[in-house]
C-alpha positions in Angstrom: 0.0 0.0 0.0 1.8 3.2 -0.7 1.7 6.4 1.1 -1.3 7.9 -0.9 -3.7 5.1 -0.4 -2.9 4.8 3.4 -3.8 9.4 3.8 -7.0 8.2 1.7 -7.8 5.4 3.9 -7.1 7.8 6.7 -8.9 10.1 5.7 -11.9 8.0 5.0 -12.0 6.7 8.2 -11.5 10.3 10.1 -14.9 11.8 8.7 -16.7 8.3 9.5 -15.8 8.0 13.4 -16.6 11.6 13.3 -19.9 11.4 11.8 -20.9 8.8 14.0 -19.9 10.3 17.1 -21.9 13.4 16.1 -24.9 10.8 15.6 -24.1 9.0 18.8 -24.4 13.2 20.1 -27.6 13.1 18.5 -29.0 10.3 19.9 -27.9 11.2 23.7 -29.3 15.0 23.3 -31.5 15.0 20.7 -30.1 18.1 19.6 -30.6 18.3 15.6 -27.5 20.6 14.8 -25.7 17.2 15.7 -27.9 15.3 13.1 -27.1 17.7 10.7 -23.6 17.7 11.4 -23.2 13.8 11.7 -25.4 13.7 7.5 -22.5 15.3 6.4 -19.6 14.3 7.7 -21.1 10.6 5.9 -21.4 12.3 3.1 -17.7 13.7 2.6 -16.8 10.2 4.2 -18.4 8.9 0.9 -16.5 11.6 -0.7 -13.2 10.6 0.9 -13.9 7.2 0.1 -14.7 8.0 -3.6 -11.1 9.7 -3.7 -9.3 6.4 -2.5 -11.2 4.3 -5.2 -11.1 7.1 -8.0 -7.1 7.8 -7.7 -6.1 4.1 -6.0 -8.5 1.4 -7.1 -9.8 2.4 -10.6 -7.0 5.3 -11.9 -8.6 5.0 -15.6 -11.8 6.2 -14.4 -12.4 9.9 -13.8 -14.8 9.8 -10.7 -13.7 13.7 -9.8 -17.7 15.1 -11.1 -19.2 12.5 -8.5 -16.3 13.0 -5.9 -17.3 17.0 -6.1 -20.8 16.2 -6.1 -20.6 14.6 -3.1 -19.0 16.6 -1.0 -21.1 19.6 -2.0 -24.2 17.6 -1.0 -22.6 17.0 2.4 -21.6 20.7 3.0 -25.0 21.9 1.5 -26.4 19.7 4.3 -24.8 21.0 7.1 -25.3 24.2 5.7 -29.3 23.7 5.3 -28.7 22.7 9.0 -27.1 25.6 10.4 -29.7 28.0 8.9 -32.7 25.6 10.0 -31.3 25.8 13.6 -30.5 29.1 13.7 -34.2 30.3 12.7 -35.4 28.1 15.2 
């Protein structure tokens, strides 16, 4: 495994503890910042993981539109979240 894929890996794994501690947060408090927080720190763990299997698993695939995608759909998310919970 070189260098790269191990950071990727890393990476991957980083956003996914976090966004299940947020939803173990959640789940204790019920306080739906957390919720919001934990949707999209999957999603940019979906992103991260899209990197590792774009650039390490399948290099002659260009997977950078649905690596993008991704990660704007998880920050859009916590975005959404912050406005809903500060109106509230």
């Amino acid at each position: 495994m070189t260098f790269g894929a191990a950071v990727y890996i890393l990476g991957a794994l980083t956003t996914l503890i976090c966004g299940v501690l947020l939803l173990r947060g959640f789940l204790a408090s019920r306080k739906r910042l957390l919720l919001w927080s934990s949707c999209c720190f999957f999603g940019l763990a979906i992103s991260n993981l899209l990197v590792f299997v774009d650039l390490i698993l399948l290099p002659q695939i260009d997977l950078y539109f649905w690596r993008l995608l991704t990660a704007a759909v998880a920050m859009l998310l916590l975005v959404w979240g912050l406005i809903w919970e500060g109106e509230a």
